[in-house]
C-alpha positions in Angstrom: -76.6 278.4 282.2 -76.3 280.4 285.5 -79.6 280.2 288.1 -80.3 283.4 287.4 -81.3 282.6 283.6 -82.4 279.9 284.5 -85.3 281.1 286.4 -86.3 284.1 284.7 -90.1 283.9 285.3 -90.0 285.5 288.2 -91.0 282.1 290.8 -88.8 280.1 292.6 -88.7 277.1 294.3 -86.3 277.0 297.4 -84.9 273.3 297.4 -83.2 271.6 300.2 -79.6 270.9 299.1 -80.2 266.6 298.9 -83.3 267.5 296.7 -81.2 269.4 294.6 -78.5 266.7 293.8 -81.2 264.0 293.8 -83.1 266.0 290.8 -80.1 267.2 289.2 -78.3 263.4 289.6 -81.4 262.0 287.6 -81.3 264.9 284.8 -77.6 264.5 284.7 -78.0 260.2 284.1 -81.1 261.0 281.4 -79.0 263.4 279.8 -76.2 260.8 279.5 -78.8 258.4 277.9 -79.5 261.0 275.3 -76.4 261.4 274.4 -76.2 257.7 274.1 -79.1 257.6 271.7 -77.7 260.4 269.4 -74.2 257.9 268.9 -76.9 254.8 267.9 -78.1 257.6 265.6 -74.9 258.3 264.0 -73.5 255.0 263.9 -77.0 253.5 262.7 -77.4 251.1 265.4 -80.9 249.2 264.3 -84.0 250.7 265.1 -85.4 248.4 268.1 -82.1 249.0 269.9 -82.9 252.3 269.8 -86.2 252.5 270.5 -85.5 250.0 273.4 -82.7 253.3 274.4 -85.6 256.0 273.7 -88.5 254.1 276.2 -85.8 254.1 279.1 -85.5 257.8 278.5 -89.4 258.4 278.7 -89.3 255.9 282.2 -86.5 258.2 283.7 -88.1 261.5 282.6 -91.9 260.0 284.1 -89.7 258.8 287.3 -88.1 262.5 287.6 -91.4 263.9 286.5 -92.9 261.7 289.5 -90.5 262.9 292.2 -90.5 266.7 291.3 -94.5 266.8 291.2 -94.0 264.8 294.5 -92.2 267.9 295.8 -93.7 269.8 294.1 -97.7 269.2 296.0 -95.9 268.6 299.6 -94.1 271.8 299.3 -95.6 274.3 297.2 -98.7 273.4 296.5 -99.5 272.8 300.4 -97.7 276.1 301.5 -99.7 277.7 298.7 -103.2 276.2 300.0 -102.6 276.8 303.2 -101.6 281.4 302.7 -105.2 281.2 300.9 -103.6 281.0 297.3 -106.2 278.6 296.0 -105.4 279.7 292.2 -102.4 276.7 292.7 -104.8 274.0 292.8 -105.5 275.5 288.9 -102.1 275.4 287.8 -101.8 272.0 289.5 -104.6 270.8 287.0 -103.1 272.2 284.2 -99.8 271.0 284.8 -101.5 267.4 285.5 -103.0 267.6 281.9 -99.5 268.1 280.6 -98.0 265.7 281.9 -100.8 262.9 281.0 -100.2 264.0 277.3 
């Protein structure tokens, strides 16, 4: 998927190059461990092993979920405050209550 399908809803976030790699180098290693759970899957590798698999998944998506909302409140949220765009403290909230589902 190109960046321009990718990011169809019209916003953007302009990343530094290192935040980039650093978010795509975590996606890229959670990915991996996905794919690592689907062969336990297929094989039938017993269920703790996988659920043991499927919790260091949820860890690496919290810790990538962590560092983008880190980025996230420094950068956007801050720039956003500070041009009078109080409406992002809102979708801040909102996206908080997601993510503490």
């Amino acid at each position: 998927m190109d960046k321009q399908n990718a990011c169809q809803c019209g916003r953007e976030t302009v990343r530094s190059e290192e935040e980039r790699k650093r978010l795509v180098h975590r996606l890229n290693r959670i990915e991996g461990q996905i794919r690592g759970i689907r062969g336990m899957v297929e094989c039938d590798a017993y269920c703790t092993d996988i659920l043991t698999q499927s919790a260091a998944v949820s860890a690496a998506m919290n810790s990538f979920n962590k560092e983008l909302l880190n980025n996230h409140i420094r950068g956007c949220v801050s720039r956003d405050i500070r041009e009078g765009h109080d409406e992002v403290v809102d979708e801040l909230l909102d996206i908080l209550q997601k993510l503490m589902r």
